[in-house]
N, C-alpha and C positions, 0 to 999 in steps of 0.2 A: 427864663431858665432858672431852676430851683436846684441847687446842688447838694445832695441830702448822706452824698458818701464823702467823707473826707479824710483826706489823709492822719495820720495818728500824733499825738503828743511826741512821740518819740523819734519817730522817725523826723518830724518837722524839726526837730532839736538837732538831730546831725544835719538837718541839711543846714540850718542857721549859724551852726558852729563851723562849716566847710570841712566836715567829715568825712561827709558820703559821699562815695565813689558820681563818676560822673555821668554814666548809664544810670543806674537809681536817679541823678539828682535832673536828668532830663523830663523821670517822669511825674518829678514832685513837682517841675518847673511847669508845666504842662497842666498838670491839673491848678497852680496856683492861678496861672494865666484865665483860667475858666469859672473859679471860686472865689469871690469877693472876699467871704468868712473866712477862708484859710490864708490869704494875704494878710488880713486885720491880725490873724491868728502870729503869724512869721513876722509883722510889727511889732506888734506885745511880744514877743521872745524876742525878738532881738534888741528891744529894750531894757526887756529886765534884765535882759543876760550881760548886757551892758553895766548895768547896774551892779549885779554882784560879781563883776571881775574890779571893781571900784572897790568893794570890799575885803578881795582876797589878796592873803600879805605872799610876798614876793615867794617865802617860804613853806607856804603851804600847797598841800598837796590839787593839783589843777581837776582831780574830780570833784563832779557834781555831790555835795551831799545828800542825803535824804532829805535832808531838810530845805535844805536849797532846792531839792526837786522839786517837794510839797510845793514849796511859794508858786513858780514855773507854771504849775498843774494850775494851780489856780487864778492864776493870772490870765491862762489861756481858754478857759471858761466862760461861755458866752453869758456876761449878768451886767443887771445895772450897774455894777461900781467900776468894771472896765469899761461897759459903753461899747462893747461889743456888738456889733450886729453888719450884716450887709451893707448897710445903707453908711455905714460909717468908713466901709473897707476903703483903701487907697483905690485909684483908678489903675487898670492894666494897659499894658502897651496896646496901643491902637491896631488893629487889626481889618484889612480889607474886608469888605464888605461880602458877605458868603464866602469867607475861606471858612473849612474846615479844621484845618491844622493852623492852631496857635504859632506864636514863635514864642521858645527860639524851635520848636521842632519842625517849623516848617523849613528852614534855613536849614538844619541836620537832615530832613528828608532830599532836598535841593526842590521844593515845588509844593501846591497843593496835591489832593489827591487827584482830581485828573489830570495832571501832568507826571503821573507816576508810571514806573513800568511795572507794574504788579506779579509775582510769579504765584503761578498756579497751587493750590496745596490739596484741593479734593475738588468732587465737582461744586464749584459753584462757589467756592473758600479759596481766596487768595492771600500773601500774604508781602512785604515790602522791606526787607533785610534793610538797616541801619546802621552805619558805625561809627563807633564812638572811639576815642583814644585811650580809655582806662583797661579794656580786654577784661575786664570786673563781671563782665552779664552780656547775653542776647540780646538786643534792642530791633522791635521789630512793629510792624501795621500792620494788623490782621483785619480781613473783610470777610465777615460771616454772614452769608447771605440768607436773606428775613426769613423767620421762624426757622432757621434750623439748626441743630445743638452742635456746639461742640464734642468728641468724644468724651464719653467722662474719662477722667484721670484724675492721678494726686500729683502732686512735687519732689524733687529730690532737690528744692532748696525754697528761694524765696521767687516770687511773681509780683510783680505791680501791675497792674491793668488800670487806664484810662479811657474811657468812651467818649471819643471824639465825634461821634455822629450814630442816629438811630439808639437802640437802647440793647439790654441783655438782660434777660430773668438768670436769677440764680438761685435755687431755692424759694423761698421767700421775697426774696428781694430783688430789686427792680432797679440795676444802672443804666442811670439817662449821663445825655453831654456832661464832661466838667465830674461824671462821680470816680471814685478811687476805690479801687479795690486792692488790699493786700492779700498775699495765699503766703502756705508755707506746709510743708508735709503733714503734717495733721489734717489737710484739710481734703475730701475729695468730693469732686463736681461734677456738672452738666452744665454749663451754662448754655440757655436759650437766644439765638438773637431771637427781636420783637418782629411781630410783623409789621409790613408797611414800607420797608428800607433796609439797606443792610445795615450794619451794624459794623460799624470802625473804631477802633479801637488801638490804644497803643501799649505793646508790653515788653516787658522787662523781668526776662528770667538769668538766672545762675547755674540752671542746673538744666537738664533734659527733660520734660515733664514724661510722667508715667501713667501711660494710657492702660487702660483695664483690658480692650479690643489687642487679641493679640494678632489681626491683621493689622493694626494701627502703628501697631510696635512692628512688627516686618517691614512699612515702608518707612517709619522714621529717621531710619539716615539716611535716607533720598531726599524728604522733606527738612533734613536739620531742625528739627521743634523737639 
């Protein structure tokens, strides 16, 4: 498995600081569990960041500077002089053999996915309601069943997407196991599951998504998506 979407500089920086709410930090946790490079990535921050709290006097103000960013940004850069790469990443928690769902979201889902009770969302699309204790975001397992698209829509805030099993085209671009997707109202989609399998997925919204289909919009608070 090759993980080729990964989570952002910035977002990896509140979760390493204990910023991010705990819905968001399920599904950084999720993809770190599945990405060797992004674990290596949340080591080097959290060392550096170790490092210049060593430097900052009792007095001064606790944001990040520009320039303290800069270092950060470049610290997290996969190059010879950090020695970054996969093969270097720390080991993840041991996970049974063909589970689909990582922990800790297996432990939050209570099972893998055949042991789930899946509710219906269109034909052949299910979907797996989660909850978290911060009330901050949606947390949910969606099953798009192979080759067929999502409604296009945009956002009315932010989305995290994880692909836990099978794949999704998005445009251009191809999420397999283990890749990250961020969205946020600028952006609007189609995402395809691939054929061959469905397509699982774990997401994390804030807002209600805004579907184009305005039959799609008439059953969405039936569906709560």
């Amino acid at each position: 498995m090759s993980v080729r979407h990964r989570v952002s500089d910035e977002l990896l920086l509140d979760y390493a600081s204990g910023s991010l709410g705990e819905s968001w930090s399920l599904a950084v946790s999720t993809h770190l569990a599945l990405c060797p490079e992004s674990r290596q990535r949340l080591k080097t921050l959290e060392m550096a960041g170790g490092a210049l709290l060593q430097d900052i006097e009792p007095a001064q103000s606790q944001e990040i500077s520009d320039d303290q960013w800069t270092q950060i940004r470049k610290l997290l850069k996969p190059n010879a002089a950090t020695g970054l790469s996969p093969q270097t990443a720390p080991q993840s928690t041991p996970q049974p053999t063909g589970a689909v769902l990582p922990e800790p979201l297996r432990s939050y889902a209570g099972g893998d996915v055949d042991a789930l009770k899946w509710k219906q969302l269109g034909p052949g699309a299910y979907h797996f309601p989660i909850r978290t204790r911060d009330g901050e975001a949606n947390v949910r397992l969606l099953r798009i069943p192979a080759g067929k698209p999502v409604p296009e829509h945009t956002h009315g805030g932010r989305e995290l997407t994880v692909v836990l099993s099978g794949y999704f085209k998005d445009g251009d671009d191809v999420f397999r196991r283990g890749d990250f997707e961020e969205a946020d109202e600028d952006l609007t989609h189609q995402p395809i599951a691939g054929e061959g399998e469905d397509c699982i997925c774990l997401a994390v919204t804030d807002a209600p998504l805004k579907f184009k289909s305005w039959l799609v919009r008439l059953v969405q608070p039936v569906l709560g998506i």
